[in-house]
N, C-alpha and C positions, 0 to 999 in steps of 0.2 A: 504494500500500500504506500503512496506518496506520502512522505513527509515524515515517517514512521522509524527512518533507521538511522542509528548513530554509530558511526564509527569510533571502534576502540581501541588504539595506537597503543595501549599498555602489554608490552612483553609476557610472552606464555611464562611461566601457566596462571599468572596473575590476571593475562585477559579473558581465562574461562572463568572465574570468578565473576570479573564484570560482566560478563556476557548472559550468565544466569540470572544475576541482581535487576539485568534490563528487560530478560524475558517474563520474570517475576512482575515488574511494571507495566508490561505492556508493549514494548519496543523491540525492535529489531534488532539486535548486534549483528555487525560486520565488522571483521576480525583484520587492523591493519598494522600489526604489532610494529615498532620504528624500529625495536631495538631487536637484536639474537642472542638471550645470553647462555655462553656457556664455561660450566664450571672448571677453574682449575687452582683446588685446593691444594695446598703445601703441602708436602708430604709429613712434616711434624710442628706443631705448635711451639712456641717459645712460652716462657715460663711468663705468668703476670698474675695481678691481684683479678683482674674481671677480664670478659669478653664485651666487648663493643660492637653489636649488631647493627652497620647502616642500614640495611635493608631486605627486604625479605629474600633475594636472590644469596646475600652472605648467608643467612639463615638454612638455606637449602644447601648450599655449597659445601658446610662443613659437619662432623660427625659430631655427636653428645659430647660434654662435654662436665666437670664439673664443676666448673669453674660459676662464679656469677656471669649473669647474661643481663646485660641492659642493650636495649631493645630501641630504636627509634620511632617506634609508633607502637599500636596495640598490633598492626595486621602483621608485623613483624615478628612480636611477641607473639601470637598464637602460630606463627611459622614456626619459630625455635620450638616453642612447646611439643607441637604434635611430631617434631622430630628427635624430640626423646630430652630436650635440655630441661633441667629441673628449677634451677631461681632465676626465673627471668621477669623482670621488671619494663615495664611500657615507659618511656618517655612521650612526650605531646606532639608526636607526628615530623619532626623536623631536625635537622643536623643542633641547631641553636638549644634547642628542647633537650638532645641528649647531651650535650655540652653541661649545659645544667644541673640534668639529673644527677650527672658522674661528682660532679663539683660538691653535689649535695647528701650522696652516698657514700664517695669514697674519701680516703685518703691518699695524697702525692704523695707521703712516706711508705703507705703500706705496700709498693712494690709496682709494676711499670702497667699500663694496658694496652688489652690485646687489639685493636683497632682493623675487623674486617671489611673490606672493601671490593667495589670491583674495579676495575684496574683502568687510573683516569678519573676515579672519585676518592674522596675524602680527603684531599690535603688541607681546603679551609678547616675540619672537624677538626684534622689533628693539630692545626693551630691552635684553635679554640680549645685545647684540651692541656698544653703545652701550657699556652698564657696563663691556666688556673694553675699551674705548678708541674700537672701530671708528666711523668715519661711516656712517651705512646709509642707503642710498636707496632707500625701499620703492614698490613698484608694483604697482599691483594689473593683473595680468594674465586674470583668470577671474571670475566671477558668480556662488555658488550659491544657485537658488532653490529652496526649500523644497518638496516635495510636497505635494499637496491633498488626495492620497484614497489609502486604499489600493487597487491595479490588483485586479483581479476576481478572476485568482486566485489572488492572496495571501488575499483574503476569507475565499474558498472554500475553503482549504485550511488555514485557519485554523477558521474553522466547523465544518468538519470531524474537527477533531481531528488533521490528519494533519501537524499543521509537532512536529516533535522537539526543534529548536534555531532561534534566530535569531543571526545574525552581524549583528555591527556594528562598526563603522571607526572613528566622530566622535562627538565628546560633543553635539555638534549634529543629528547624524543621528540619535543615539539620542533626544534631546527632542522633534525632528519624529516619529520613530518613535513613542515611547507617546504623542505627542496621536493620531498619527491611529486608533490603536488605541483608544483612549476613546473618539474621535468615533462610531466603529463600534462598538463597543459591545462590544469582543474586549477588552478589556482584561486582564478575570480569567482568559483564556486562555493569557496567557502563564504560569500557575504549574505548568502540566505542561512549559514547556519549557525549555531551558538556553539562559543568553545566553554566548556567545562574544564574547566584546572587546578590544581593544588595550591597556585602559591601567585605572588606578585613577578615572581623570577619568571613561571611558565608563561605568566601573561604577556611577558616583557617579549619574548621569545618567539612570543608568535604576533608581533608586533608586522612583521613585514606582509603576514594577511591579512582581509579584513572579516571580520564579521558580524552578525548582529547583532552577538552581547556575547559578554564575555563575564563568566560566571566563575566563584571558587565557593567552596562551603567553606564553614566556618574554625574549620581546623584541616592542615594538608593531610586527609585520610581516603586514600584511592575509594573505598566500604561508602564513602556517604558523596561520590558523585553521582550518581545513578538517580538518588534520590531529587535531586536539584531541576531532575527535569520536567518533574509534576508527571500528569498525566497524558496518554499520547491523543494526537489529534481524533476525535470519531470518524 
């Protein structure tokens, strides 16, 4: 149906989640993931007071562990959890958020942390971790490669006129996202529809399209985009 599908630029397997969340309301999902991640964990840990979860892809990436676990959001926190980590803690959805938490948990004497990442993110974190005192020992546990093309029908249903909104996660997925939409030639297509995003950074990002409105909820938590969209057209 016209008007009905929104495309979901957020990296497997975190875009079958939203895709259900949107079928649950009523909409469409069409699946145009920006990012490819794939894992490549250390072969062994270095020794630290906590583990530093940026995102639910480090979550996936590494084994139990028993170490404390702080968490950059809740959808992170129940990543680690159902993969077997035992004290893991939520921070408020944001790099700044778990900067904080750490600051407010831990101690910079009781020994260095463990800071995972995927490779090409976290330097600002480990600033921000460093400035509070902490030693941080960052590791890159994931890979994200960029997408090539848009899948077919994302194309198509963009051609069509039928995507309403697009969701987006990363200020990086959002710049993969409008080139590849320029390379196809959809670009001016996005001014019929609304971007959904995490944060002011995403919004910044996707500056060089335009569109109708451009939305974020009230905390950067991928779980409560879906929701933003109300209900879908009759």
């Amino acid at each position: 149906m016209p008007g009905r599908a929104v495309l979901v630029t957020r990296p497997a397997p975190g875009d079958a989640e939203t895709a259900a969340a949107l079928v649950a309301l009523g909409w469409q999902p069409v699946l145009a993931p920006a990012l490819v991640l794939r894992d490549s964990p250390p072969a062994a840990l270095p020794q630290a007071q906590a583990l530093l979860l940026a995102s639910r892809a480090a979550a996936r990436a590494l084994p139990p562990t028993p170490l404390p676990v702080l968490a950059v959001g809740e959808g992170t926190a129940a990543e680690a959890r159902a993969r077997g980590f035992a004290h893991v803690t939520a921070a408020e959805g944001d790099a700044a958020a778990l900067a904080t938490l750490a600051a407010a948990r831990l101690d910079p004497a009781a020994g260095p942390l463990l800071l995972a990442v995927g490779r090409g993110y976290g330097a600002d974190l480990a600033a921000a971790l460093r400035a509070r005192g902490f030693r941080v020992i960052r590791r890159v546990v994931y890979a994200a490669a960029p997408a090539t093309a848009l899948p077919d029908p994302a194309r198509a249903a963009i051609t069509e006129g039928r995507v309403a909104a697009m969701l987006v996660t990363s200020p990086r997925g959002a710049r993969i996202t409008a080139t590849l939409l320029r390379r196809a030639g959809l670009a001016d297509a996005t001014r019929a529809m609304r971007a959904l995003v995490l944060s002011p950074r995403i919004a910044e990002a996707l500056k060089p399209l335009r569109f109708a409105a451009v939305e974020m909820p009230a905390r950067p938590d991928p779980t409560l985009l879906p929701a933003l969209l109300g209900a879908p057209p009759a």
